[in-house]
C-alpha positions in Angstrom: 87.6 99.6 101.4 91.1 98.1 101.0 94.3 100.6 101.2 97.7 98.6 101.7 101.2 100.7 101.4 104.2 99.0 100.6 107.9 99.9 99.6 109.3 100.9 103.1 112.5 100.0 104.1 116.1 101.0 105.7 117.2 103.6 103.4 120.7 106.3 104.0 120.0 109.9 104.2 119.8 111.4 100.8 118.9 108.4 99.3 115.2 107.6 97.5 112.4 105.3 97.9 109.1 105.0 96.2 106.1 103.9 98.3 102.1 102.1 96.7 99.6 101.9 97.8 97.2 99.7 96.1 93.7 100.1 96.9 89.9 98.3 96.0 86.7 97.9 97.5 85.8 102.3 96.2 86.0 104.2 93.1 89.3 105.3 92.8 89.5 107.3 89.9 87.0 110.0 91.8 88.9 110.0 95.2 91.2 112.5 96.4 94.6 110.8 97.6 96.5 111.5 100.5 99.7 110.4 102.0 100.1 110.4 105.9 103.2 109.6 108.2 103.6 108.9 111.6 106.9 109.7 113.0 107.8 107.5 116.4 105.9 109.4 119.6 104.3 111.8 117.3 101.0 112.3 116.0 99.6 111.9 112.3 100.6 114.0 110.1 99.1 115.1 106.1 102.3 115.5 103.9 101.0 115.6 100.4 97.7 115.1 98.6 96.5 114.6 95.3 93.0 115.5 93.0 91.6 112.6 91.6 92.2 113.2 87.9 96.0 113.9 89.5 95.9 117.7 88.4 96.6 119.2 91.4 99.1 118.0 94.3 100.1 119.7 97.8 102.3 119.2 99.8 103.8 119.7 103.7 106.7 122.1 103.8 108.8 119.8 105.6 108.3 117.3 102.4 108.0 120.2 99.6 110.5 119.5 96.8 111.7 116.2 98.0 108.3 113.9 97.7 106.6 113.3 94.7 102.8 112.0 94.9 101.3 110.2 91.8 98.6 108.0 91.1 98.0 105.4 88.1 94.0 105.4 88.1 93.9 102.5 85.4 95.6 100.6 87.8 93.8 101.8 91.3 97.6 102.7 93.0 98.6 105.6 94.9 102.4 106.6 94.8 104.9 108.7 97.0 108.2 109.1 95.4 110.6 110.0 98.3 114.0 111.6 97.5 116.7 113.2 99.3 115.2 111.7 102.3 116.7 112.8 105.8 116.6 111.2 109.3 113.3 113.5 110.2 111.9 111.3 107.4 112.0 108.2 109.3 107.8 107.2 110.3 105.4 104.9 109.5 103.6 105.9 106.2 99.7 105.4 105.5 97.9 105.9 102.3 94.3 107.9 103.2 90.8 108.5 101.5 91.2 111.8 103.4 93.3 114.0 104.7 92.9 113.4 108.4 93.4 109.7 107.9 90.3 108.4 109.6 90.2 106.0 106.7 93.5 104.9 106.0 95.2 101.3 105.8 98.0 99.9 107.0 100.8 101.9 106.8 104.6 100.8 105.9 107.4 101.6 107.8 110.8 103.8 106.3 113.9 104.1 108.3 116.3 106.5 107.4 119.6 106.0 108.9 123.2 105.6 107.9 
């Protein structure tokens, strides 16, 4: 099982960013997504999920209305569209075949500073 996140970066507050995650080595198109962040001297934490056909999405609070998760099945890639991002934002970001992230790749880092 391969998961690998790209798209991080330095981005302002209030700006966006769109993270993949490209994945192989499982059957996608039946696996529940989830996206995971790590904030600097804090723990993991789940902010959004998807269903495998993409039907149904959750997310965190903290990331409700600002984050966008999506998936392209045909193509075996996991998304996070991040908008109005804010400083709190600012963690290392994992893609996850579940949503306490014992199985999830290496993450990418975003910044989110002025």
């Amino acid at each position: 099982v391969q998961l690998q996140a790209s798209g991080g970066g330095l981005v302002q507050p209030g700006g966006s960013l769109k993270l993949s995650c490209v994945t192989s080595g499982f059957s996608f198109r039946i696996t529940p997504m989830y996206w995971l962040r790590q904030a600097p001297e804090k723990g993991l934490e789940l902010i959004a999920g998807i269903s495998s056909a993409g039907t149904t999405r959750h997310y965190d609070d903290s990331v409700k209305g600002r984050f966008t998760i999506s998936r392209e099945n045909v193509k075996n890639t996991l998304y996070l569209q991040m908008d109005n991002v804010e400083p709190e934002d600012t963690a290392v970001y994992y893609c996850a075949t579940d949503d306490r992230g014992d199985f999830r790749g290496q993450g990418t880092l975003v910044t989110v500073s002025s």
